[in-house]
C-alpha positions in Angstrom: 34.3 60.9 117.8 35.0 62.5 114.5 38.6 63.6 115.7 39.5 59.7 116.7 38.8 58.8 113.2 40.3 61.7 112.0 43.6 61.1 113.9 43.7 57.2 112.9 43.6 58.8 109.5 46.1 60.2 110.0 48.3 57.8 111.7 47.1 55.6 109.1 48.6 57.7 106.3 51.7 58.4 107.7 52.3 54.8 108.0 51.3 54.6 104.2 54.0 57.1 103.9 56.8 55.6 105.6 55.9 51.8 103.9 56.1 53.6 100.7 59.6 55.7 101.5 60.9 52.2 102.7 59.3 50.2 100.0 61.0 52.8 97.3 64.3 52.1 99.1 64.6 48.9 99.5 63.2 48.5 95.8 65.9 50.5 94.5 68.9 49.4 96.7 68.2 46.5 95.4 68.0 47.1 91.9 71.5 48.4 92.3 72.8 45.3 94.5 72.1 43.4 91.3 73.4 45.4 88.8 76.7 45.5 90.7 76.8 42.0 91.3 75.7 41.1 87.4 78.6 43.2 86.7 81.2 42.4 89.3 80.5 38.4 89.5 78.7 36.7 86.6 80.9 36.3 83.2 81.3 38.1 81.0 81.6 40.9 83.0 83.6 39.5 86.0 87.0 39.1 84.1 86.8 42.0 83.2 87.5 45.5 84.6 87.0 49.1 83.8 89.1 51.8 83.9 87.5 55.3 83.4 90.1 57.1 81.0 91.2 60.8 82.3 93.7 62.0 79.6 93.7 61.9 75.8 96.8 59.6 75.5 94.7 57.2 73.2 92.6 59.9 71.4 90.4 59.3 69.0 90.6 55.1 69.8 89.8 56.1 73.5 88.6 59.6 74.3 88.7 61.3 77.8 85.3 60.3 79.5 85.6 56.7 77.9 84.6 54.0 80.0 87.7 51.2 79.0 86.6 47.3 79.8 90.2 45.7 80.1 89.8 41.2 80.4 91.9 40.1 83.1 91.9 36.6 82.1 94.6 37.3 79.1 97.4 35.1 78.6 101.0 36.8 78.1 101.9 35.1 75.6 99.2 36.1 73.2 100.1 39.8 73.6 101.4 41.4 70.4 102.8 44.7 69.3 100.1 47.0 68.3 97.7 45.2 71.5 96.2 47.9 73.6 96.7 46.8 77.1 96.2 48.4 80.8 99.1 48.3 83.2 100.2 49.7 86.6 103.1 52.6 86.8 104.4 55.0 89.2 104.3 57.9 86.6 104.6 60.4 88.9 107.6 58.9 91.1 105.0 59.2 94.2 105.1 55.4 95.4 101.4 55.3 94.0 100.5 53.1 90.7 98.4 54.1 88.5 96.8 52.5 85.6 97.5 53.8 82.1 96.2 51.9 78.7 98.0 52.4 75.9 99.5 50.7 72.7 102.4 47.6 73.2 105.0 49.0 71.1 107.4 46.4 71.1 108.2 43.3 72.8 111.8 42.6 73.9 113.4 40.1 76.3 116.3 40.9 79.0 119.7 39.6 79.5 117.7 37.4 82.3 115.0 36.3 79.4 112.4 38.6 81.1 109.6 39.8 79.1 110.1 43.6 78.4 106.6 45.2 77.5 107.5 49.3 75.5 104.1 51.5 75.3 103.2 54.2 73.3 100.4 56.8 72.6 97.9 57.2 70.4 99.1 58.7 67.1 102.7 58.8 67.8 105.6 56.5 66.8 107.7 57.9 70.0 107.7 55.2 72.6 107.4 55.7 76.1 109.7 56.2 78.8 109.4 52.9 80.7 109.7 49.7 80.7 106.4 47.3 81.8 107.3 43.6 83.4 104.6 40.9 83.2 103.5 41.6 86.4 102.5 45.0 85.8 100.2 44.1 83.2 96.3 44.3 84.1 94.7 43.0 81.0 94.3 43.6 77.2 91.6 46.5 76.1 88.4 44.6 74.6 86.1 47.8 74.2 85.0 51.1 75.6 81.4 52.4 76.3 81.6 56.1 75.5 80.9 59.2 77.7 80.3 56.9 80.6 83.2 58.2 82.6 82.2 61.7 83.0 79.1 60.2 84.7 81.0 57.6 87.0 83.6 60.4 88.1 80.8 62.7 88.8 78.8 59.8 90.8 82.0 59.0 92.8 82.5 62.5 94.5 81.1 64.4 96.9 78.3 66.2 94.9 77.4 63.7 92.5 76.6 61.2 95.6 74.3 64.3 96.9 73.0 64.5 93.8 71.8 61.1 93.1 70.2 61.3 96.4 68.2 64.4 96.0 67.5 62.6 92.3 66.2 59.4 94.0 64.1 61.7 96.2 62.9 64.3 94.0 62.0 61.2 91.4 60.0 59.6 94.4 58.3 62.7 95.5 57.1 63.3 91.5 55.5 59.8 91.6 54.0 60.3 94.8 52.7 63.5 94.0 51.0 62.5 90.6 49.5 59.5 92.8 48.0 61.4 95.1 46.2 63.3 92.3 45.3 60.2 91.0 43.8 59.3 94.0 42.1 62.8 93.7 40.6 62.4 90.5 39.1 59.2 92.1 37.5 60.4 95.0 36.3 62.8 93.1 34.8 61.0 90.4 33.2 58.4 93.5 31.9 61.7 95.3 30.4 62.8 92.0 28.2 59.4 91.1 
């Protein structure tokens, strides 16, 4: 009779276990549904992308790491020479664009009245090599968050992604161990009175 109860106990706590795993889970999937939504659909933050910044072109206005928040919603017209913008370019003649930010150095129109965007660096009065249309503009730079970048590249390979798992699961076992004791201390204490 003993070993019935002590096998429902059993049974019993392993379903504890597997509610709490799932309940941990779902909490936190959650928790990151809506932060991506807040950021990807409810204004300010939905016109409005970020680019993480991988070279020192804009050093020390943007720094390698920086996370670079780039509004969408610009209007051409209001661009102006010294603007920092983000735009797409095939720097390495691959066929794949890529997004650089840097300065607006100047503003020209062609013999076809197109707009004519010329870029530089940080720090330099060189301009760049190419020429940017309208329609390779993304946005104009509003601000950076610092340091972020390191963290999203990390989160976005391979290992990082393993590692935020073995975090998410090594935080979980912490709390559940420090429960248990808890519950420990308790039984203790209600075996003691």
């Amino acid at each position: 009779m003993d070993e019935n109860k002590e096998e429902k106990k059993i049974k019993k706590s392993r379903k504890t276990i597997i509610r709490e795993w799932v309940t941990f889970f779902a909490v936190a999937s959650f928790i990151i549904v809506a932060l991506y939504a807040t950021v990807t659909y409810i204004p300010p933050f939905s016109t409005h992308e970020h680019f993480v910044i991988v070279t020192g072109s804009m050093k020390p206005t943007i720094n390698i790491g920086d996370v670079a928040y780039i509004d969408t919603e610009y209007n051409l017209d209001d661009l102006q020479v010294g603007d920092i913008v983000a735009f797409y370019l095939n720097i390495n003649l691959s066929g794949e664009e890529e997004v650089v930010v840097h300065y607006i150095a100047d503003i020209q129109y062609d013999e076809l009245s197109n707009r004519v965007f010329y870029t530089k660096r940080e720090g330099t009065t060189s301009w760049d090599n190419w020429e940017i249309s309208d329609e390779n503009i993304v946005g104009k730079y509003v601000f950076k968050i610092p340091f972020v970048g390191k963290i999203l590249l990390f989160l976005d390979s391979i290992y990082g992604k393993l590692v935020f798992i073995a975090d998410i699961i090594f935080i979980y076992l912490i709390f559940d161990i420090l429960d248990e004791n808890k519950k420990a201390k308790k039984l203790n204490k209600e075996k003691a009175v």
